[in-house]
Short mmCIF file of the C-alpha atoms (twelve columns), coordinates in Angstrom:
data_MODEL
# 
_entry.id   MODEL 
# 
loop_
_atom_site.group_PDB 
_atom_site.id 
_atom_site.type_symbol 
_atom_site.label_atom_id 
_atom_site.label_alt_id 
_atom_site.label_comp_id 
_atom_site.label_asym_id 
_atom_site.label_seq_id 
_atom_site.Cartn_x 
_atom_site.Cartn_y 
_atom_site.Cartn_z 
_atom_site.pdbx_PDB_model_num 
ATOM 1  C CA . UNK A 1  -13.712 -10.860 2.620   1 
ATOM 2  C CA . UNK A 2  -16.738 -9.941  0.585   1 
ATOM 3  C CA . UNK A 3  -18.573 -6.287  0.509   1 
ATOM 4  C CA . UNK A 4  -22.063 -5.383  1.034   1 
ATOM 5  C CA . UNK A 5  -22.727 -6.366  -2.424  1 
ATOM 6  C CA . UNK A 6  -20.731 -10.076 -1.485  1 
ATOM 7  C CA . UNK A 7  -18.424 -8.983  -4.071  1 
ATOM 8  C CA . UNK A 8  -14.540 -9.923  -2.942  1 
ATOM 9  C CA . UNK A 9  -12.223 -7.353  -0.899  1 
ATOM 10 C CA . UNK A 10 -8.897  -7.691  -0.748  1 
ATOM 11 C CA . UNK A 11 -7.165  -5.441  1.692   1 
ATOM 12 C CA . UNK A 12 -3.497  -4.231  0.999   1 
ATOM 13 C CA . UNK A 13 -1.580  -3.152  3.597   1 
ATOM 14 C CA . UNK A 14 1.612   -1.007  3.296   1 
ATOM 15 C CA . UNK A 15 3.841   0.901   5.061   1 
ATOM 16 C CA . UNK A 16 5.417   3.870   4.039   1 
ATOM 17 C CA . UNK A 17 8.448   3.949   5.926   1 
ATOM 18 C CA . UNK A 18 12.128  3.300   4.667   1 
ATOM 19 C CA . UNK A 19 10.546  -0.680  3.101   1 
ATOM 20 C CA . UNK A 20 7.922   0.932   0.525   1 
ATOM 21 C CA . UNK A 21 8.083   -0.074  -2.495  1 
ATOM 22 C CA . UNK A 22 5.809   0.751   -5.234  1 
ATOM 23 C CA . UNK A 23 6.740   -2.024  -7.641  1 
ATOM 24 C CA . UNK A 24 5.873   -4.244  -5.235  1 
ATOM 25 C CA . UNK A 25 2.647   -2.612  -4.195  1 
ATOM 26 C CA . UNK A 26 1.466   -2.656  -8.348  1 
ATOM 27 C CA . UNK A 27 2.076   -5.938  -8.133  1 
ATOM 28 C CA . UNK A 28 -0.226  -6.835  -5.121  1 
ATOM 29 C CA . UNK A 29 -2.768  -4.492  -7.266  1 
ATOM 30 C CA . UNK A 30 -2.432  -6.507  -10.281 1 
ATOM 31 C CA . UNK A 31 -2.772  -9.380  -8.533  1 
ATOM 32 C CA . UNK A 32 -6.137  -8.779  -6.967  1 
ATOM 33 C CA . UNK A 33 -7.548  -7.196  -9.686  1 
ATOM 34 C CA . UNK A 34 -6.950  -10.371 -11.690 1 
ATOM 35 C CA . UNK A 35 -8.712  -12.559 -9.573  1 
ATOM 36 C CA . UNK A 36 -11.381 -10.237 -9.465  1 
ATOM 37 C CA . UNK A 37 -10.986 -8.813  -6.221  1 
ATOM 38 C CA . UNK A 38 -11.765 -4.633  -5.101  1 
ATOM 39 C CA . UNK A 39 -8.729  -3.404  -3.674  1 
ATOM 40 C CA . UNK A 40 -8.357  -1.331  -1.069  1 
ATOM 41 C CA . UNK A 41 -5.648  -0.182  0.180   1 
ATOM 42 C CA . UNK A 42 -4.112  0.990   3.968   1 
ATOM 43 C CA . UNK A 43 -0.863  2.859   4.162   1 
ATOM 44 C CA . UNK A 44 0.245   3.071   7.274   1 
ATOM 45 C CA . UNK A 45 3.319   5.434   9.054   1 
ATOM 46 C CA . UNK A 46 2.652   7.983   6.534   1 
ATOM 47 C CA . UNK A 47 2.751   10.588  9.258   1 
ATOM 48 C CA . UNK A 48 6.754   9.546   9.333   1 
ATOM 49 C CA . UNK A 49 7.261   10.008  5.414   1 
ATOM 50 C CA . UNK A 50 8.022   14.483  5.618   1 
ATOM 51 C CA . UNK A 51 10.335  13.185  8.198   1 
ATOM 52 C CA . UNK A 52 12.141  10.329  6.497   1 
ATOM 53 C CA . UNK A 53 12.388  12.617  3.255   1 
ATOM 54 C CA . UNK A 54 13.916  15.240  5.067   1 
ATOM 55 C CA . UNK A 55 16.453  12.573  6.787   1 
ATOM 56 C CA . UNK A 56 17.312  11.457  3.057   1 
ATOM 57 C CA . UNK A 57 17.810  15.108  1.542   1 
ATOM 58 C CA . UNK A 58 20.202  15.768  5.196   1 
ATOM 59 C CA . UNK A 59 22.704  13.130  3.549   1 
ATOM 60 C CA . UNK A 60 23.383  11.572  6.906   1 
# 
């Protein structure tokens, strides 16, 4: 998908629930920067990370 400027946009979506991984999300980065590509990225359930953290810290 290009830009305005028809350069190509490559859209990363993530979310940041128990799955996230930021390996793999430097590796989707390094990937589309080496083809050329502007990044952009969408995290998504980060409303649910303060509550996942806090399930993690309970020990449960």
């Amino acid at each position: 998908m290009p830009d305005d400027r028809g350069e190509p946009v490559v859209v990363i979506v993530q979310s940041c629930d128990v799955d996230f991984n930021l390996k793999r999300l430097e590796r989707y980065l390094v990937m589309v920067r080496e083809g050329r590509a502007e990044p952009y990225l969408l995290l998504t359930k980060i409303d649910l990370e303060a509550v996942l953290k806090l399930y993690y810290l309970s020990g449960l």
